[in-house]
C-alpha positions as CSV (number, residue, x, y, z in Angstrom):
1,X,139.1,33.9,74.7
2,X,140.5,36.1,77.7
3,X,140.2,39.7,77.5
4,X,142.5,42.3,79.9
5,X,141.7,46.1,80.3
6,X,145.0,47.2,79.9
7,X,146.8,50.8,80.1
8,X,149.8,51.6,78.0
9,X,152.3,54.6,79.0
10,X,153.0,56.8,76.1
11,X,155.3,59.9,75.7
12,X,152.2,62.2,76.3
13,X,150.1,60.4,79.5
14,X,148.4,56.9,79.4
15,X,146.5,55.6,77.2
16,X,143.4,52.6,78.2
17,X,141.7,50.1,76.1
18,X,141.9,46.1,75.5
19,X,143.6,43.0,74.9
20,X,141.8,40.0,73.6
21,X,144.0,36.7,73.6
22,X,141.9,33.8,71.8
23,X,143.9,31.0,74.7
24,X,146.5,30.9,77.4
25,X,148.5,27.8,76.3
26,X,150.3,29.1,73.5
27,X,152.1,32.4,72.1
28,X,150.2,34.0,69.5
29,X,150.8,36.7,66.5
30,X,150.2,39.9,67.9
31,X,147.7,42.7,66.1
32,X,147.0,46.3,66.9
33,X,143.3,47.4,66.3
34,X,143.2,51.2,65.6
35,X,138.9,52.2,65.7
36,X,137.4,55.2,63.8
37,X,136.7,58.4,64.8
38,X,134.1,56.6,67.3
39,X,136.4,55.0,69.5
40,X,136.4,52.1,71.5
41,X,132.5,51.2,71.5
42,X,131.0,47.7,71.3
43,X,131.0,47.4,67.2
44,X,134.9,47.7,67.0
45,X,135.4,45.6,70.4
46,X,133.2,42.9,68.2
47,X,135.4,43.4,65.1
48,X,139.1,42.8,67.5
49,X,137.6,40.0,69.1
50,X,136.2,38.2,65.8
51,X,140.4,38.7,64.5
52,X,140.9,37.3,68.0
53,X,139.4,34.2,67.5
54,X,141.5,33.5,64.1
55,X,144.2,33.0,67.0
56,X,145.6,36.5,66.9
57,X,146.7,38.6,70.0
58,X,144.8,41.7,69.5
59,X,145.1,44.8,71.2
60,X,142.3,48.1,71.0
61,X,144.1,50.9,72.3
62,X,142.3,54.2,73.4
63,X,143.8,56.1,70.7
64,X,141.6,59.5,71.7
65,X,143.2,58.9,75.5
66,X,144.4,62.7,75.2
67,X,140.6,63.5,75.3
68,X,139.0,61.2,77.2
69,X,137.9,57.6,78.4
70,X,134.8,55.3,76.4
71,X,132.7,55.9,75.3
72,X,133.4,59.4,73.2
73,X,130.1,60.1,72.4
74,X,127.4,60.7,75.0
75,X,125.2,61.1,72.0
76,X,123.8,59.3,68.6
77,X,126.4,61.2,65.9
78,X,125.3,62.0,63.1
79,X,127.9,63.1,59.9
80,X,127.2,66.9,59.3
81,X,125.8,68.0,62.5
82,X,127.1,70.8,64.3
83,X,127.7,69.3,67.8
84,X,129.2,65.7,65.9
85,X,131.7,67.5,63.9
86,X,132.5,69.4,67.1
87,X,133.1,66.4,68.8
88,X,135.1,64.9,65.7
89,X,137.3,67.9,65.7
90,X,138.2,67.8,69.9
91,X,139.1,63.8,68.9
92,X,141.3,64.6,66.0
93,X,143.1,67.5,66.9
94,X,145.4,66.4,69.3
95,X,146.0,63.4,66.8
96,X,149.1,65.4,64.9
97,X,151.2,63.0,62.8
98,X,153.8,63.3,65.2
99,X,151.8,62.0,68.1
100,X,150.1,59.3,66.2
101,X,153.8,58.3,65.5
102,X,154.8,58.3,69.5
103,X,151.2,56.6,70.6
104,X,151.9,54.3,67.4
105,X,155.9,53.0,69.1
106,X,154.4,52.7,72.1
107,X,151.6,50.0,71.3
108,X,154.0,48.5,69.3
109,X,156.6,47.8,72.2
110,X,153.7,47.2,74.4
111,X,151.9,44.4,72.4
112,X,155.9,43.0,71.5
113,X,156.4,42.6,75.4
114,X,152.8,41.6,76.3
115,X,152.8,38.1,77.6
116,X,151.1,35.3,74.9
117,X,152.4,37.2,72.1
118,X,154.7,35.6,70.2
119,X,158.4,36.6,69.3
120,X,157.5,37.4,65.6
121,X,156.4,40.7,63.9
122,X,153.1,42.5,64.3
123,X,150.5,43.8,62.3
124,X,147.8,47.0,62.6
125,X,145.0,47.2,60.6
126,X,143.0,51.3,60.9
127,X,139.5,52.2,59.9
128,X,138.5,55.7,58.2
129,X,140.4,58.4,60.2
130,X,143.1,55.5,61.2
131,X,143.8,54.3,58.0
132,X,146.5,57.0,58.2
133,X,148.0,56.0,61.3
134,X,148.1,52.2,59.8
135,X,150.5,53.7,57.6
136,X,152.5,55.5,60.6
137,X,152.5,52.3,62.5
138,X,154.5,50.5,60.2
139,X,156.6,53.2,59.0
140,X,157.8,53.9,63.4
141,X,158.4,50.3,64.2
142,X,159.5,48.7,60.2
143,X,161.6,46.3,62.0
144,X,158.6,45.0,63.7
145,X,155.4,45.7,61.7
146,X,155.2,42.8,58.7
147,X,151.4,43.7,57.9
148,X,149.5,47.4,57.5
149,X,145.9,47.4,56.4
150,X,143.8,50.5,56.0
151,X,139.4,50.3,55.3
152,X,137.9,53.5,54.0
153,X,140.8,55.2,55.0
154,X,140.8,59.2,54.3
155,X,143.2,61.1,53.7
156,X,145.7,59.1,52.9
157,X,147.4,61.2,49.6
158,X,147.0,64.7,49.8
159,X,148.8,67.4,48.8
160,X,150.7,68.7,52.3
161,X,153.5,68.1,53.8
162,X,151.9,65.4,56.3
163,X,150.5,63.6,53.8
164,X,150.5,60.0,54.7
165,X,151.8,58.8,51.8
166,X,155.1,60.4,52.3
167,X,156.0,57.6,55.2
168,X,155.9,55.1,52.1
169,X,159.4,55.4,51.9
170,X,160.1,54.3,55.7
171,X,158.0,51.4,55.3
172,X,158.8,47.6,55.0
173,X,155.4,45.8,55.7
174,X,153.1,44.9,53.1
175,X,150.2,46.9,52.6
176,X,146.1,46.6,51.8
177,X,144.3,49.1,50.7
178,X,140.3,49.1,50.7
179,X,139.0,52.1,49.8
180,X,135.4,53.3,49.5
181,X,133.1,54.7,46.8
182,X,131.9,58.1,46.7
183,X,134.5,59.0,49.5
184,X,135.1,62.4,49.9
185,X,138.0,62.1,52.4
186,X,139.4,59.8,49.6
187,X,138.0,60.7,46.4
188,X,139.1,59.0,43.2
189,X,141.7,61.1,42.3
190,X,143.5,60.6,45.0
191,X,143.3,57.0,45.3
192,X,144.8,56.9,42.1
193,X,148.0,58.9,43.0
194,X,148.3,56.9,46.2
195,X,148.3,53.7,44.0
196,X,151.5,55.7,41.6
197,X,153.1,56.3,45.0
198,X,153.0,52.8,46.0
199,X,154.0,51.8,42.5
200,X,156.7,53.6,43.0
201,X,157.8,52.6,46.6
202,X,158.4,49.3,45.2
203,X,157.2,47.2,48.5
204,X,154.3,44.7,48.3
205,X,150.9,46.3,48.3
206,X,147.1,46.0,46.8
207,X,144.9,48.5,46.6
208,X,141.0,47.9,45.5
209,X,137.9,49.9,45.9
210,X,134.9,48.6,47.4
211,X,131.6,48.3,45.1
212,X,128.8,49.6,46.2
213,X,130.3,49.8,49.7
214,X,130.8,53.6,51.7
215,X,132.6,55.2,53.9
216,X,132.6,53.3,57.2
217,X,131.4,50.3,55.5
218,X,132.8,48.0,57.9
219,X,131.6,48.8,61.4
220,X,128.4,47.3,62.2
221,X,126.7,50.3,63.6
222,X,127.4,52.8,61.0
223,X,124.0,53.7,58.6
224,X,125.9,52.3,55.7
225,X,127.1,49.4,57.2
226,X,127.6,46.6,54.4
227,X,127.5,43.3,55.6
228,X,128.9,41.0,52.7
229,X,131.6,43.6,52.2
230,X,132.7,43.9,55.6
231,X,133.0,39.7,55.5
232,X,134.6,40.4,52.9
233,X,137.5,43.0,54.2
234,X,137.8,40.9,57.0
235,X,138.6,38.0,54.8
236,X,141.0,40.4,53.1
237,X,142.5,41.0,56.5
238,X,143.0,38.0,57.8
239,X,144.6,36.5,54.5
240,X,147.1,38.9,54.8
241,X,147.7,38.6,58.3
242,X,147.8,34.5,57.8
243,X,150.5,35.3,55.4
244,X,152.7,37.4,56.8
245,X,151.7,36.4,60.3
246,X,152.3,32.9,60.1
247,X,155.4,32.4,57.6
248,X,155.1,28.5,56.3
C-alpha cells in the first residue's frame, strides 16, 4: 500500500487530499472517496485505505478545499451545538450543486489520468452530506463513472429544484442506496419517492434501509457508530464495485 498527498486543480482553486494505491506492479480500478461533513480525518482515511486493500485505486479528495485544509474541526462537534452547526454551515455552503458538479469532473479526470489506475471506468461511493454528490459524480462524468454508492445520505429527494434526484436522468452507473433509520435529513417519506424515481429512471439500482443503524452509522468515530453494519455496507460496497469494477 503506497499512499501520495496529492493536489487536484479545479475550476475554483486547488483542492488537497490522498491517494492510496494497494501496489505498484499493476494498474488498478480507480475509486473516489467523498467524507462527511467532517472531512478528511483519520476514521474516513481508515475507511479509503480498507477499499484500498481490496486492490482499488482510491482517491480522498479535500472536498471542503474552498474553506480550508485538515483537519476542519479544531474541536469535538457535537450535532445541535451552536458553534458545530456554524462550522457545518461555512463547510457546506460553498458546496452549491453546481460546484459539487465542477469539483466532481475534476476528480474524475484526475483519478482517470493518475498513474496505476487502470483504463476502465470509475466509481464514487459519499457518506451523509455526500451522498448527494455520489449522485452528481456519476451524472458529470456517465461515460466514466460504472458504480455510485451513497450511506446515510440526506437529502437526496426533496422537493426543490436542486434536488438530487433530478440528475437520475443523466446517469448511467448503477446505484446503492443505504439509508438510515430515524433520519431526519432522509426521512421515510422521502426515501420512498426516491425509490419511485429510481423505479422510474429505469437504470440498475437497490435501495435498503439499515436496521437499527443511524445517521453516520458507518464512520468509526461517530457516537452511533455501528460496527456489524458498517462491515456490512462495506461489503455492500465492495460487491458492487467487484462487479462493475472488474467485468468477468
Amino acid at each position: 500500500m503506497t499512499e501520495h498527498a496529492i493536489e487536484i486543480r479545479t475550476i475554483d482553486g486547488v483542492a488537497d487530499g490522498f491517494i492510496f494505491i494497494p501496489g505498484d506492479a499493476k494498474e488498478f480500478p480507480g475509486v473516489i472517496h467523498l467524507t462527511d461533513i467532517g472531512g478528511i480525518r483519520p476514521s474516513h482515511r481508515a475507511m479509503a485505505e480498507r477499499l484500498a486493500a481490496k486492490g482499488y485505486a482510491v482517491l480522498l479528495p479535500n472536498i471542503f478545499y474552498r474553506t480550508g485544509r485538515p483537519p476542519m474541526f479544531d474541536f469535538a462537534p457535537k450535532m445541535g451545538d451552536e458553534r458545530t452547526m456554524k462550522r457545518f454551515g461555512e463547510l457546506a455552503g460553498p458546496m452549491t450543486p453546481a460546484a459539487q458538479e465542477r469539483d466532481a469532473a475534476a476528480y474524475v479526470d484526475f483519478l482517470a489520468g493518475y498513474p496505476g489506475v487502470g483504463a476502465g471506468k470509475l466509481g464514487v461511493v459519499g457518506y451523509c452530506f455526500t451522498g448527494a454528490m455520489a449522485m452528481r459524480t456519476a451524472a458529470v462524468r456517465p461515460e466514466k463513472i460504472a458504480a455510485a454508492a451513497s450511506f446515510h445520505g440526506g437529502g437526496l429527494y426533496t422537493d426543490t429544484p436542486a434536488s438530487p434526484h433530478l440528475v437520475l436522468p443523466r446517469i448511467k452507473a448503477r446505484l446503492y442506496f443505504g439509508h438510515a433509520i430515524k433520519d431526519q435529513s432522509m426521512p421515510e417519506a422521502a426515501i420512498k419517492k426516491l425509490e419511485l424515481a429510481l423505479e422510474a429512471w429505469g437504470g440498475k439500482f437497490e435501495s435498503e434501509t439499515y436496521v437499527g443503524a443511524y445517521h453516520g452509522w458507518t464512520s468509526a468515530d461517530a457516537p452511533v457508530y455501528n460496527q456489524p453494519q458498517a462491515d456490512r455496507a462495506f461489503e455492500k460496497l465492495t460487491a458492487l464495485f467487484a462487479e462493475t469494477l472488474r467485468p468477468r
